[in-house]
C-alpha positions in Angstrom: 161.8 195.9 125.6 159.2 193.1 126.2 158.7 190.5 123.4 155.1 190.8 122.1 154.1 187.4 123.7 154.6 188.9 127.0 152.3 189.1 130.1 149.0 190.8 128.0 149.3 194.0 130.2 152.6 194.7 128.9 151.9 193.7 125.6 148.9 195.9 125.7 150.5 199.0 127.0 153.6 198.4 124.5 151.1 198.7 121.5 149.5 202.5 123.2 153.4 203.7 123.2 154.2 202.4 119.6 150.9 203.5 117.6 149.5 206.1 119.6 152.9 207.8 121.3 151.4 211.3 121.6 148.0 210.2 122.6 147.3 211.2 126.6 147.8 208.0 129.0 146.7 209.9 132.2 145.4 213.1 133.9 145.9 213.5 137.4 144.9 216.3 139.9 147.8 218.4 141.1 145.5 220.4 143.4 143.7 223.7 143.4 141.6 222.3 140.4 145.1 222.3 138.2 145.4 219.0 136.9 148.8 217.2 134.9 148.8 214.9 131.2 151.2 212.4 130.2 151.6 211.2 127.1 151.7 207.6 126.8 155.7 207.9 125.3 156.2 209.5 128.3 154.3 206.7 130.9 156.4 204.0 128.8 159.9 206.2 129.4 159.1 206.4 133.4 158.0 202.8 133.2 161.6 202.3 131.7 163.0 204.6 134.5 161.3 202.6 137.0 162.0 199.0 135.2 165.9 200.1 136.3 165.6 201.4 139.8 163.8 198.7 140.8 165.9 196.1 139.6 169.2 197.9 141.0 167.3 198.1 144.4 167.1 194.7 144.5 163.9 193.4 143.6 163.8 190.4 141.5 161.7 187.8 139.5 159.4 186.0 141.7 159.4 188.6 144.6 156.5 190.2 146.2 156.1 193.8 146.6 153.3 195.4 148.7 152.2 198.9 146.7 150.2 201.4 148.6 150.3 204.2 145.4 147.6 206.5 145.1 146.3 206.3 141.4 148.3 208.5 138.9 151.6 208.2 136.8 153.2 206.7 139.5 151.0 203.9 140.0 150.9 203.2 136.3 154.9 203.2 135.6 155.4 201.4 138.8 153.1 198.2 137.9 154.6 198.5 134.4 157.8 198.1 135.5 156.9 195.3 138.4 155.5 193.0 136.2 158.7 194.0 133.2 161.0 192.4 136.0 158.5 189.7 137.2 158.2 191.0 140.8 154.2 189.9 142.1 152.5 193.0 143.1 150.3 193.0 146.3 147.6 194.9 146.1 145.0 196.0 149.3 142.7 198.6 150.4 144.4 201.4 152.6 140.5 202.0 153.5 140.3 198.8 155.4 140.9 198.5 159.3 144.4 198.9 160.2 144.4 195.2 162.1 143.1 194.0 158.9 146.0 195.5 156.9 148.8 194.6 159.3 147.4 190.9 158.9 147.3 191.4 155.4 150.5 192.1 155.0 151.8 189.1 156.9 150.3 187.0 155.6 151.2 188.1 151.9 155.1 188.8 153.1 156.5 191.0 150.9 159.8 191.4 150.7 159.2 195.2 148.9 156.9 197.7 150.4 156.8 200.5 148.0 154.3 203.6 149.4 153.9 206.9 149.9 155.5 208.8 153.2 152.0 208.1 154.9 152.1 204.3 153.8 155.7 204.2 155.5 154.7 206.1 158.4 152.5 203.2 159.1 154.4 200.6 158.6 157.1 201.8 160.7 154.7 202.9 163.6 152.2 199.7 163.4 154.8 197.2 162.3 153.3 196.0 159.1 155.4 193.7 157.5 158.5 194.0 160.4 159.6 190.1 159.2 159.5 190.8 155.6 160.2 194.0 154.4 163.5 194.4 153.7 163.4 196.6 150.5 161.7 199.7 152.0 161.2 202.5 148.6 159.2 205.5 149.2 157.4 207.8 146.4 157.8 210.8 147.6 160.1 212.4 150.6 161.4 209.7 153.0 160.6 210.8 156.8 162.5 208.7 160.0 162.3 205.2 158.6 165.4 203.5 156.6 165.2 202.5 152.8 165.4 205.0 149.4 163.5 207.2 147.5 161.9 206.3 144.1 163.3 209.7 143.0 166.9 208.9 144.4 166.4 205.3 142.6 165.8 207.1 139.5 169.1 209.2 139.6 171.6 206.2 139.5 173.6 204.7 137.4 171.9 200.8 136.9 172.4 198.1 134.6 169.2 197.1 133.1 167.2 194.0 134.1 167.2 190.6 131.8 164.6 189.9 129.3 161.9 189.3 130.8 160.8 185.3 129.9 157.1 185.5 130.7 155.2 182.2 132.2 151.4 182.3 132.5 151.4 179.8 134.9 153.5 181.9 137.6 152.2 183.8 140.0 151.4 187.8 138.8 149.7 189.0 140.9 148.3 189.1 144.7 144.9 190.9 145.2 143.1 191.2 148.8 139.3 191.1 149.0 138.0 193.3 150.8 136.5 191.7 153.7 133.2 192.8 153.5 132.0 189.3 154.4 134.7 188.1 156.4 138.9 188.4 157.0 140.2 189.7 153.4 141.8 186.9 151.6 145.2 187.3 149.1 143.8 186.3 145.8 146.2 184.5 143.5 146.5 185.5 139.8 148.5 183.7 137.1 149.3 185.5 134.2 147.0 184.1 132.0 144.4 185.0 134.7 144.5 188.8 134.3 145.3 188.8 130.4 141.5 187.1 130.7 140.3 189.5 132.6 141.7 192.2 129.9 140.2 190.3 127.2 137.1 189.3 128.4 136.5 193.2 129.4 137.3 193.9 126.0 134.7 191.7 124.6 131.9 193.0 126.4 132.5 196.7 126.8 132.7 198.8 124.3 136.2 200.8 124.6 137.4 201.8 121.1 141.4 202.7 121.4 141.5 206.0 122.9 138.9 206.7 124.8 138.7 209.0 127.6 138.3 207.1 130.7 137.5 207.9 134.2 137.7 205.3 137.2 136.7 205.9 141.0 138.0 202.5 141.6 142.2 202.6 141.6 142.9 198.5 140.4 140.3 199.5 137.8 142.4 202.5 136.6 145.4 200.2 135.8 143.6 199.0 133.3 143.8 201.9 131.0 146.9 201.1 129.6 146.2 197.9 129.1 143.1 199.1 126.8 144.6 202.0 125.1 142.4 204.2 127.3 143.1 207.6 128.3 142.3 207.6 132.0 141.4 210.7 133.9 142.2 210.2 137.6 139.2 211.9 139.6 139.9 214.5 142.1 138.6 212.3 145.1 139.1 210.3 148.2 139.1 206.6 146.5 138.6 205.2 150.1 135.4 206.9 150.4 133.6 206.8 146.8 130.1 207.4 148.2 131.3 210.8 149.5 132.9 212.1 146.3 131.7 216.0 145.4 129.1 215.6 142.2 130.1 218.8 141.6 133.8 217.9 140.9 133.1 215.1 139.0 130.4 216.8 136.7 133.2 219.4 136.2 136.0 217.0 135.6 133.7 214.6 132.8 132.6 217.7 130.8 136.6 219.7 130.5 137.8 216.3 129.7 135.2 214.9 127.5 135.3 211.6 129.4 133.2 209.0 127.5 133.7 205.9 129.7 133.1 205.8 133.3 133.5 203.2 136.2 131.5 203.8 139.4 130.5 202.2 141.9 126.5 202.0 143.0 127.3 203.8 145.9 128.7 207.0 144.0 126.3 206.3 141.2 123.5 207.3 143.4 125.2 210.4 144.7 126.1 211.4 141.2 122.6 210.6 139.7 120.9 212.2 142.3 122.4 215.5 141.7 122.2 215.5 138.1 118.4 215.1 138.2 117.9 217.6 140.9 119.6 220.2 139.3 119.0 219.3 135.7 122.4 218.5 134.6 123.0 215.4 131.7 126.1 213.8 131.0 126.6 214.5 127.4 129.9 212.9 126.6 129.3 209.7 128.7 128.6 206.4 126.1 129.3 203.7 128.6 128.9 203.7 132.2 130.1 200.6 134.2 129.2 199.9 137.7 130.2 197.1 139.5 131.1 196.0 143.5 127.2 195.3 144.2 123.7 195.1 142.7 122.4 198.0 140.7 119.2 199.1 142.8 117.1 199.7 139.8 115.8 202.6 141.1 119.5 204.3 140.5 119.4 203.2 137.0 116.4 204.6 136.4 117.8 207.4 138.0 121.5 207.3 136.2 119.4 206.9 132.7 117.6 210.2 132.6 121.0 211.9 133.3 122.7 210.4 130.3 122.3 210.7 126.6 119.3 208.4 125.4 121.9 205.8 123.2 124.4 205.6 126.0 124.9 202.4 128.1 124.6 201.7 131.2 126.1 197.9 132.8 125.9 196.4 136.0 128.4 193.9 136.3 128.7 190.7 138.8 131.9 188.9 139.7 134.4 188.9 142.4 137.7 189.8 143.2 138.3 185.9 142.1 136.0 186.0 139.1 136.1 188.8 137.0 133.7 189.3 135.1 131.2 186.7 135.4 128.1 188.4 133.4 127.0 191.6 132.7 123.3 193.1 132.2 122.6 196.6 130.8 119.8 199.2 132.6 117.2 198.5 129.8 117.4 194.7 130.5 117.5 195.7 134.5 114.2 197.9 134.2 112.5 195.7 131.8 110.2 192.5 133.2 113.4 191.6 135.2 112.8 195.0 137.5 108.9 193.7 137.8 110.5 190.2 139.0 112.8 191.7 141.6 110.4 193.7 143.3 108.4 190.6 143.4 111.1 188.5 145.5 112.5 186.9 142.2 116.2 188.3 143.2 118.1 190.6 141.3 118.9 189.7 137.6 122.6 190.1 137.5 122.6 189.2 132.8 123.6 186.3 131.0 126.8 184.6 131.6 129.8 185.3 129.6 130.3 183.0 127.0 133.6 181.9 128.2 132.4 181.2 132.0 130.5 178.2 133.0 128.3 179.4 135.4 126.3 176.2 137.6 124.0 176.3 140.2 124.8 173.7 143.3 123.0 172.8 146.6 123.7 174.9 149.5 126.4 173.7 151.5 128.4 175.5 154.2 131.2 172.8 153.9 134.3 172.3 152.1 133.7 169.9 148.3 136.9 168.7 147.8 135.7 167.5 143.7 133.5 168.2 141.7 130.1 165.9 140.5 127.3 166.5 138.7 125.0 165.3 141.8 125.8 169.0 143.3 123.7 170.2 140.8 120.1 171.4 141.1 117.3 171.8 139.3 117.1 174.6 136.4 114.8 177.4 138.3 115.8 176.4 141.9 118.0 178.6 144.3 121.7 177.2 145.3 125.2 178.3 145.3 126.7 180.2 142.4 129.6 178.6 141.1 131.8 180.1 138.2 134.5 178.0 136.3 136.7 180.0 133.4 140.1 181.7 131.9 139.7 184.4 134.9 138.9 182.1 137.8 141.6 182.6 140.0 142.8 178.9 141.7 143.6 179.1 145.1 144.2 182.1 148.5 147.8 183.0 149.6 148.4 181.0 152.5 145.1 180.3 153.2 144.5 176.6 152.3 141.4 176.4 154.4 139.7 179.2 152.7 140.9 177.6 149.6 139.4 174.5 150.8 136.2 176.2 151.6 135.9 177.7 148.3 137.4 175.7 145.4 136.4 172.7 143.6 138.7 170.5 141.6 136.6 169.5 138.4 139.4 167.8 136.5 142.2 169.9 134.9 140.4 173.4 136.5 139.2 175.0 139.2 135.4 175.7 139.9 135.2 179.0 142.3 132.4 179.1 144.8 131.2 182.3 144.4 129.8 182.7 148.3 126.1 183.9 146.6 122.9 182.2 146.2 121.0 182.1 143.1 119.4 180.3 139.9 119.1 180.4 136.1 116.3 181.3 134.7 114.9 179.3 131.1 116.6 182.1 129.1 120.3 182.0 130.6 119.9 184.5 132.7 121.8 184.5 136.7 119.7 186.1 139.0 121.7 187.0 142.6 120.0 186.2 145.4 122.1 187.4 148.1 125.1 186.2 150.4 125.1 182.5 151.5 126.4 183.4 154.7 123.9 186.3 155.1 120.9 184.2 154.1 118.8 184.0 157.3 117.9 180.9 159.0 114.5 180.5 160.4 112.4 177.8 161.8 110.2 177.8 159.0 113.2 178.0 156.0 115.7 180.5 154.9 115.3 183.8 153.6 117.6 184.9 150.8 118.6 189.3 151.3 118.2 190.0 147.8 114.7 188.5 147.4 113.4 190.4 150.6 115.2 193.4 150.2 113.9 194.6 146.6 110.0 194.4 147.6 110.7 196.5 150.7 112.6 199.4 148.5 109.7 200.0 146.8 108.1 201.8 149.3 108.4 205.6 148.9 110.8 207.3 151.6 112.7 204.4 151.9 116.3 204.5 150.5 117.2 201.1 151.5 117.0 198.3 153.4 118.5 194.9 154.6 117.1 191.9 156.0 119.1 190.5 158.9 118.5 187.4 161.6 118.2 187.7 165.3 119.0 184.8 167.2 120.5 181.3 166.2 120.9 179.7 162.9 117.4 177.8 162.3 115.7 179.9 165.2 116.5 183.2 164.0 113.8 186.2 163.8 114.2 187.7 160.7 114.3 191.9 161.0 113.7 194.6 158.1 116.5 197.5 158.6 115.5 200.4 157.1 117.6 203.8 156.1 115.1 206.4 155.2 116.1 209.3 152.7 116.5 212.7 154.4 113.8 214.5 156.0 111.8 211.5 156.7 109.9 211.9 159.9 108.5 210.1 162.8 105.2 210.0 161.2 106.7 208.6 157.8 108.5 206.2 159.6 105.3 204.4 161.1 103.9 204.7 157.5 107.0 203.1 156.3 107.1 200.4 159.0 103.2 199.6 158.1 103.7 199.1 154.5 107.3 197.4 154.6 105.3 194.6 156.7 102.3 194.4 154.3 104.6 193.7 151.7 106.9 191.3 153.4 104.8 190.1 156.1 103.6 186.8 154.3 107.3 185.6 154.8 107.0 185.6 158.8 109.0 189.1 159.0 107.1 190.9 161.9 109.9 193.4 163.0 110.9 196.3 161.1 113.6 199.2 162.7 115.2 202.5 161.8 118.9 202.6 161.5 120.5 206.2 160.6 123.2 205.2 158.3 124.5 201.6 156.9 128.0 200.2 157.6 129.0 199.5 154.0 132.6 197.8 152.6 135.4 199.9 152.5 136.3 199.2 148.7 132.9 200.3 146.9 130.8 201.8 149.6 128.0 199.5 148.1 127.5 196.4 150.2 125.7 196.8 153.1 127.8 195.1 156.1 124.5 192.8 157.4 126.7 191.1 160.1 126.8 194.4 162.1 123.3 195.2 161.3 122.7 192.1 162.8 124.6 192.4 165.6 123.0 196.3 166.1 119.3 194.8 165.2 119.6 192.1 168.5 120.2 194.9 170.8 117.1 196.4 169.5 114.5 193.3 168.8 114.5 191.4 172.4 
C-alpha cells in the first residue's frame, strides 16, 4: 500500500476503501438499460490487480502512458494503479480530429498506449505513436496488432512494484486541451498540481463523503474516488454531450438518487429544456456544476425551475491549466449581474478563489518573458486575465513557444495567461469578456464576443449568437451570427435581424446572418468555434 503522504488522489481513494469498503465507487451501463456496481473494496482490489500487471508489463516510474478508456471501473483501477507505480498518464479527447490526435500523441510520446480494441485499431491503421509505443495493452479482446491483453496481464504470476516514493514536484500528469482555440497543447501537472485541484474543489462544492455523483465529462469522473463520491457513469456518448437522450438521463438521476451532477452548458440546455416542457423536476439533485463555457443565463433560469428551490446551481471558469479559477452560483448569475450582461458588461464568471491571484494586464499578443506590476491596468478596465496559484500548471509538453506565449515568471511561480479578456469589478468579482484571439479588430477599436453576444440573446427566437470579424485585423467588419431555435421562419428571421441591429447597431455592427447549426469544441459541446464562423461569415458578407 501507499503511505498516507502519497500523491492526494491515492491518498484520497485509500481513505473510501478503508472507512467506507462496502459503500458503491461506480455504476456503469452494461447495455440494454442493465447497469453494474462496485464496491469501493472491490475498485481498490482491481486497482491492486492492475498495480501488478502493469508493472510486470514493463511500465515504470517516470514513463508515459497514453489511455484512451471509456469511463467505468476500468478507467478508475487503471489511473489508480498508474499513478501507484509513478507512470504519467496522457490524457486526450478521442472526439478531436484524427490529425489532431496523431499529433498529439507525438508530441506527448508515450511509451504505453493502453485502449480499447477501437483505440488500437487506430493506432495501428493511422500510426499514432509508431516511434513510441512500445508497450501496446488492450482492455478488451486484442484484434491484428501485437502487445497483451489487460485480462491476460491480470492472470500472471508478477512480483509487486516498489513502494511508491511520491515527489510533488515530478511530473503526474499530461492533459491535452482541446483545441477549441487553436492546436491542443499537453498540459503539465505536478503532483501538487492536481492534489490542488482536489482540494480546492473540495472547498467550494459541497460534496459530503458519499454522495451520489454523476459526470458527462470522463477526467471529471476520476475524481470520484478521490472525493469519496459514488459516481454513476451515464449511459451516453461522452464525445457528444449536447446530444445525450434527456430521457435517459432523467431515468438514470431518479433510480439512482444522484445528488451531484457535472454538465456541461451544452447538455444543460438539452436537459433543462425537456424538464420544463414536459414538467419533470429533478428532486434528488443538491448541486449542479457546469463548467467548459459561460452559463447563458437564460439556461439557468431555465435549469432553476427544474430543480428543487434550495439546490445549487454553479458555473465555473478555469482552464485545462487553471482549475478552478472562481466560481458564481445561478442566483448571483440572474441577479444585477444578468441585467449587466445583457447590457454589454460581459459575463460575470464569481469571485476568485481565495487561493488564486487573479490580475488583470494590458492586452498583448506577445510573449512577457517576467512579470511587473506596469502590466497591470486599472481596476474596472478590460485586459488579459491572468491567474497565479497551487493549480496553475507551469509549462506545455514540448511546446516551449506556447509556453513562451502563455507563462510569466513572477519570481518563485508561474502566472498563467489565461487567453481571455476581462476586468474586476469594485466588489471582487471577474467578469469574462471573451477570447483575446477572438476579440474583433476594427477601425474604430475592438469588440470583445462576450460583451456583444449577451445583448443580441435577448431577443426572442434567438438561441444564440456569435460575433465574428470579416476582413483584416484593424479593418475587420464585425458580423452578428445568429442560430435561431426550431421553427423560426423567414419572417422571424427579418424580425430577428431588425432587432439584433437595434440593439447592437451603436457599436458599428451593420451585418447580421443566419447560420443553421454552430461548430462547437469537441470536449463540452459549449464553445462556439468563431474562427470557422468567421471563415463561413466572409463567404457570405462581400
Amino acid at each position: 500500500m501507499v503511505s498516507r503522504h502519497a500523491h492526494d488522489f491515492l491518498a484520497a481513494f485509500q481513505d473510501s476503501v478503508e472507512h467506507r469498503p462496502d459503500s458503491t465507487a461506480v455504476w456503469w451501463p452494461t447495455g440494454g438499460g442493465a447497469y453494474s456496481l462496485m464496491s469501493y473494496a472491490e475498485l481498490g482490489e482491481l486497482g491492486e490487480e492492475y498495480t501488478v500487471a502493469l508493472w510486470n508489463a514493463g511500465l515504470r516510474k517516470g514513463m508515459r502512458a497514453c489511455v484512451l478508456v471509456p469511463p467505468g471501473p476500468e478507467l478508475g483501477a487503471l489511473f489508480f494503479a498508474l499513478v501507484r507505480i509513478g507512470v504519467i498518464p496522457v490524457l486526450i479527447d478521442p472526439g478531436i480530429a484524427k490529425t489532431a490526435l496523431r499529433a498529439c500523441v507525438a508530441e506527448s510520446a508515450p511509451e504505453a498506449f493502453i485502449g480499447v480494441p477501437l483505440a488500437h485499431a487506430a493506432r495501428v491503421v493511422l500510426g499514432w505513436g509508431r516511434s513510441s509505443v512500445r508497450i501496446p495493452i488492450t482492455v478488451g479482446r486484442r484484434w491484428f496488432w501485437g502487445g497483451p491483453t489487460l485480462k491476460a496481464l491480470c492472470a500472471r504470476v508478477g512480483e509487486q512494484p516498489p513502494e511508491l516514493d511520491p515527489d510533488p514536484e515530478a511530473l503526474a500528469g499530461i492533459a491535452f486541451t482541446s483545441g477549441s482555440t487553436g492546436p491542443p497543447k499537453g498540459v503539465e501537472f505536478r503532483g501538487r498540481h492536481l492534489g490542488a485541484q482536489t482540494r480546492l474543489a473540495g472547498q467550494v462544492f459541497p460534496i459530503p463523503p458519499g454522495m451520489v455523483g454523476m459526470s458527462t465529462f470522463p477526467p471529471f469522473s476520476l475524481a470520484g474516488p478521490a472525493l469519496g463520491l459514488s459516481m454513476v457513469v451515464p449511459d451516453m456518448d461522452p464525445v457528444h454531450p449536447a446530444e445525450a437522450d434527456p430521457a435517459a438521463l432523467i431515468t438514470e438521476i431518479d433510480r439512482f438518487g444522484v445528488r451531484g451532477m457535472f454538465g456541461s452548458p451544452a447538455l444543460l440546455d438539452r436537459l433543462s429544456r425537456y424538464c420544463v416542457d414536459n414538467d419533470v423536476v429533478l428532486s434528488s439533485l443538491s448541486v449542479v456544476t457546469s463548467a467548459g463555457a459561460s452559463l447563458d443565463p437564460r439556461i439557468a433560469e431555465r435549469m432553476r425551475k427544474c430543480l428543487k428551490p434550495d439546490a445549487l446551481l454553479y458555473s465555473g471558469y478555469g482552464a485545462t491549466e487553471c482549475l478552478p479559477v472562481s466560481v458564481i452560483e445561478s442566483r448571483d448569475l440572474l441577479g444585477e449581474a444578468r441585467v449587466a450582461s445583457e447590457n454589454g458588461a460581459g459575463t460575470c464568471v464569481g469571485v476568485p478563489l481565495a487561493d488564486n491571484d487573479v490580475r488583470i494586464i494590458r492586452v498583448d499578443d506577445d510573449p512577457i518573458a517576467e512579470w511587473s506590476d506596469d502590466l497591470l491596468v486599472k481596476q474596472g478596465e478590460i485586459g488579459e486575465i491572468t491567474v497565479a496559484g497551487p493549480s496553475v500548471s507551469e509549462r506545455y509538453h514540448n511546446r516551449p513557444d506556447a509556453t513562451a506565449l502563455h507563462k510569466i515568471r513572477d519570481g518563485d511561480r508561474i502566472v498563467h495567461r489565461v487567453g481571455d479578456l476581462g476586468w474586476l469589478d469594485e466588489h471582487g468579482r471577474l467578469w469574462f469578456c471573451g477570447r483575446k484571439s477572438q476579440r474583433v479588430r476594427t477601425s474604430h477599436g475592438d469588440l470583445n464576443t462576450e460583451q456583444v453576444e449577451p445583448i443580441a440573446n435577448t431577443v426572442r427566437g434567438v438561441r444564440r449568437t456569435a460575433l465574428v470579424g470579416v476582413g483584416p485585423a484593424g479593418r475587420q467588419q464585425p458580423v452578428v451570427c445568429v442560430e435561431t431555435e426550431r421553427g423560426v421562419r423567414q419572417s422571424g428571421r427579418n424580425r430577428i435581424a431588425a432587432e439584433v441591429l437595434r440593439l447592437v447597431g451603436d457599436r458599428g455592427i451593420d451585418t447580421v446572418l443566419f447560420h443553421p447549426g454552430f461548430p462547437v469544441d469537441v470536449r463540452h459541446n459549449a464553445k462556439i468555434g468563431r474562427e470557422r464562423l468567421a471563415r463561413w461569415a466572409s463567404r457570405r458578407a462581400r
